[in-house]
C-alpha atoms as one frame of an Amber mdcrd trajectory, in Angstrom:
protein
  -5.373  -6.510  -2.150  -3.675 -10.125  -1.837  -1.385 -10.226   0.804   1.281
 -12.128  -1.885   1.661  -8.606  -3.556   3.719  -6.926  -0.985   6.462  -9.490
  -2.702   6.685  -7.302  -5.777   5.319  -4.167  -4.612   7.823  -1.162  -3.979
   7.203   2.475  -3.359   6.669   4.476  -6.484   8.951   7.215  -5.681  12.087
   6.305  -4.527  11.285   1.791  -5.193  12.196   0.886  -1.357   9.706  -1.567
   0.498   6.697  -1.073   1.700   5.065  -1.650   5.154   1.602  -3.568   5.203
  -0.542  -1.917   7.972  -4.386  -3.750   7.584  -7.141  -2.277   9.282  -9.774
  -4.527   7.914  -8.582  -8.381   6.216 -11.066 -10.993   4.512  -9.163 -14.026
   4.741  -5.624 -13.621   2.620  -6.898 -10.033   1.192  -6.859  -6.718   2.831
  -9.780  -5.027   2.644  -8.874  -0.939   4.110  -5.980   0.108   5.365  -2.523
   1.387   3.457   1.035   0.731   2.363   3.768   2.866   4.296   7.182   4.037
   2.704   9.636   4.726   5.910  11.937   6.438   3.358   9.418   8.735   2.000
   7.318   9.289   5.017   4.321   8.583   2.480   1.224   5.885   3.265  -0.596
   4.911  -0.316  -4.363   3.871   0.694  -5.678   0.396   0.320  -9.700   1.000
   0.198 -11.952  -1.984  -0.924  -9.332  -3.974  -1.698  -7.718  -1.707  -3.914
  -4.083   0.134  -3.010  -3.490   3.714  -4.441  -0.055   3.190  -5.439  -0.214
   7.070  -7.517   2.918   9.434  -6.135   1.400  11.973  -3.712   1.232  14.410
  -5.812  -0.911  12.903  -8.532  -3.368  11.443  -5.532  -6.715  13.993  -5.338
């Protein structure tokens, strides 16, 4: 995921902002790690570059 995203990104649920929290970065793009909703109490997985931005109850 390109760190320029978090710009438009918002939480699916209730649309606040999201918190960035990288445990592995290649240059501008995080790699693993997830996007946190403080409002929702919810972090959406970023594996292999790829966020899971699906509400928690459609994630399997």
């Amino acid at each position: 995921m390109k760190k320029e995203l978090m710009q438009i990104l918002a939480c699916p649920v209730c649309k606040g902002d999201l918190e960035l929290r990288a445990d592995e970065e290649k240059g501008e793009e995080i790699v693993t790690g997830s996007l946190y909703c403080s409002k929702c109490n919810y972090s959406y997985p970023i594996v292999a570059t790829i966020p899971n931005l699906l509400p928690p109850e459609q994630q399997a």
